[in-house]
matplotlib code that plots the C-alpha trace (Angstrom):
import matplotlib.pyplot as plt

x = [-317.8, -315.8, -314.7, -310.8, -311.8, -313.5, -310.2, -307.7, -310.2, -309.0, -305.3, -305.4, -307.0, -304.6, -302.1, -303.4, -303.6, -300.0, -299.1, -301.1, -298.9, -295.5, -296.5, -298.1, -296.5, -293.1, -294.0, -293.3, -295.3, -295.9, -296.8, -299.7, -300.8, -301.1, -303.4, -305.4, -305.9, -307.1, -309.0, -310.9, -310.8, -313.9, -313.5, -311.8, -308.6, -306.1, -303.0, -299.6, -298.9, -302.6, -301.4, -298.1, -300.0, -302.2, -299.7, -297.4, -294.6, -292.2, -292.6, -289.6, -290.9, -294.1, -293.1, -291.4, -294.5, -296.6, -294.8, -294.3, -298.2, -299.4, -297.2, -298.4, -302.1, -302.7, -303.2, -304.1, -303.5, -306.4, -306.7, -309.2, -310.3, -308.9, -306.5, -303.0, -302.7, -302.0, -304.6, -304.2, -307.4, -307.0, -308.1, -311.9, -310.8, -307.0, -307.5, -308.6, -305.8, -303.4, -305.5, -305.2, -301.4, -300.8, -302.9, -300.9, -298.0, -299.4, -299.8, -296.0, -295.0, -296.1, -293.4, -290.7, -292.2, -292.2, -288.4, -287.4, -289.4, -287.1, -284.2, -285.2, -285.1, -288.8, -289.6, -288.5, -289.0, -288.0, -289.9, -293.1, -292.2, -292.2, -295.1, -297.1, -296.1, -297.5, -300.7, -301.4, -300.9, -302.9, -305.7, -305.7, -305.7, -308.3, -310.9, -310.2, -310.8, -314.0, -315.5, -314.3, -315.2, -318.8, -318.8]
y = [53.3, 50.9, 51.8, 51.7, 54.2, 56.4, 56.2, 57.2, 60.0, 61.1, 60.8, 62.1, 65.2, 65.1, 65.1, 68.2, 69.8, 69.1, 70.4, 73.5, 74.0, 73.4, 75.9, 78.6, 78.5, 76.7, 74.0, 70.9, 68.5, 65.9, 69.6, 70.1, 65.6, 66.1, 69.4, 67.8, 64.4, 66.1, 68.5, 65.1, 62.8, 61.7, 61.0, 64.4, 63.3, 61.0, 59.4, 60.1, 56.6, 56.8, 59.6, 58.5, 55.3, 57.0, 59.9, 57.1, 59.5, 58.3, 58.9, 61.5, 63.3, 63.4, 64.7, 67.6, 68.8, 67.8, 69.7, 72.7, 72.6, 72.7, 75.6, 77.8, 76.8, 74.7, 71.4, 70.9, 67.7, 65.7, 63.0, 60.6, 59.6, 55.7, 56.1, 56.7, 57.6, 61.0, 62.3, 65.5, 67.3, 70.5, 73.4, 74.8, 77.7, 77.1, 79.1, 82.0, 81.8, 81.6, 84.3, 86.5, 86.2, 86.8, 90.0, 91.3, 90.7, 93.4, 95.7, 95.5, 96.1, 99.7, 100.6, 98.7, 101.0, 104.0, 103.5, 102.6, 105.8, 107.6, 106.4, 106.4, 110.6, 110.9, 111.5, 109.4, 106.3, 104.3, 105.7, 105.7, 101.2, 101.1, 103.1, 100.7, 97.8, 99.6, 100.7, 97.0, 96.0, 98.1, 98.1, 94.1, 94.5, 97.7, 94.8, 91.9, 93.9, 95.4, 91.9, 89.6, 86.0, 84.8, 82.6]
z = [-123.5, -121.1, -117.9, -119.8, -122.5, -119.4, -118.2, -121.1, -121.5, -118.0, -118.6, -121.6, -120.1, -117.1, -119.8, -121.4, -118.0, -117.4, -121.1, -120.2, -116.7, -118.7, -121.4, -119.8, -116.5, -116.4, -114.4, -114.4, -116.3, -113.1, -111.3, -113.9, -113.7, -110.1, -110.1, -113.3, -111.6, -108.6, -110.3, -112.0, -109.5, -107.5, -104.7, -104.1, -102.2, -103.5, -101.3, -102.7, -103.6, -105.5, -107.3, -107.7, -109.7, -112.0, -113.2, -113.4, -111.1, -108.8, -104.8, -104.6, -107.4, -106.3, -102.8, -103.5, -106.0, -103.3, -101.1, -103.4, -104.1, -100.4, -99.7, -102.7, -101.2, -104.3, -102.5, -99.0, -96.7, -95.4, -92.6, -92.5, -88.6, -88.0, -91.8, -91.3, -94.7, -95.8, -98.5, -100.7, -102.6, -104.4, -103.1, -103.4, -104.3, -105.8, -109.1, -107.4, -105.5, -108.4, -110.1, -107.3, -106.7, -109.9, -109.9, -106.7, -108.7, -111.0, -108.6, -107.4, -110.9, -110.4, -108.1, -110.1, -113.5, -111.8, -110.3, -114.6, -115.7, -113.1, -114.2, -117.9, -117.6, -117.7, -121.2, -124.7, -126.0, -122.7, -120.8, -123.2, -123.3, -119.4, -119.2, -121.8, -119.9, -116.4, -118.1, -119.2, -116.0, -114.2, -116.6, -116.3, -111.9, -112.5, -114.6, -112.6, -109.6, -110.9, -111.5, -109.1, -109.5, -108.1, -104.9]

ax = plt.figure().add_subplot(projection="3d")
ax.plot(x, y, z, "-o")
ax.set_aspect("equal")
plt.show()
């Protein structure tokens, strides 16, 4: 396999990560290129204008997901002594982060489900859906937080 194929096997997979982002997520598509190239890349950290280049993006774009990234704790700056250039490297542990956030978010649900159970009288069907939603919830936080991932 050439060195070209290696590389269309990358974008392609980039590409898939970005698909997965838009579809599962809601982000954008270059949102889900940058974390998939940097997620493939070797060396880990990549300059904007490198990732800009290979996701085929243009600089504006690319700052602002740059910028959104870094402040969710996705993506993290990195300076290289005697570089001026600005790199960026995905987190170490970025998924757990995203993992984790979104298992907080469960947790807050509880207080928002218990305010519609009040307000649904207590008892009857709306009550039973909100319930159902707050039981799935919690059971998903109560498994994740009984098998937390392995460092």
């Amino acid at each position: 396999m050439s060195s070209e194929d290696d590389r269309d096997e990358v974008l392609r997979w980039i590409e898939r990560v970005a698909t997965f982002c838009v579809e599962e997520w809601a982000l954008p598509p270059i949102t889900g290129r940058i974390l998939g190239l940097l997620m493939i890349c070797d060396p880990p950290e990549r300059s904007a204008g490198q990732i800009a280049e290979t996701i085929q993006a243009s600089r504006a774009s690319l700052t602002s997901n740059m910028r959104f990234l870094a402040a969710i704790g996705l993506v993290r700056k990195v300076r290289v002594p005697g570089d001026r250039t600005t790199y960026y490297r995905i987190e170490d542990d970025a998924w757990h982060k995203v993992i984790q956030r979104k298992l907080d978010s469960l947790g807050a649900f509880g207080d928002i489900a218990d305010e519609g159970t009040k307000l649904a009288g207590g008892s009857g069907p709306r009550t039973e859906r909100i319930r159902a939603a707050q039981q799935s919830l919690t059971w998903l936080r109560d498994i994740a937080a009984r098998h937390p991932p392995k460092t």
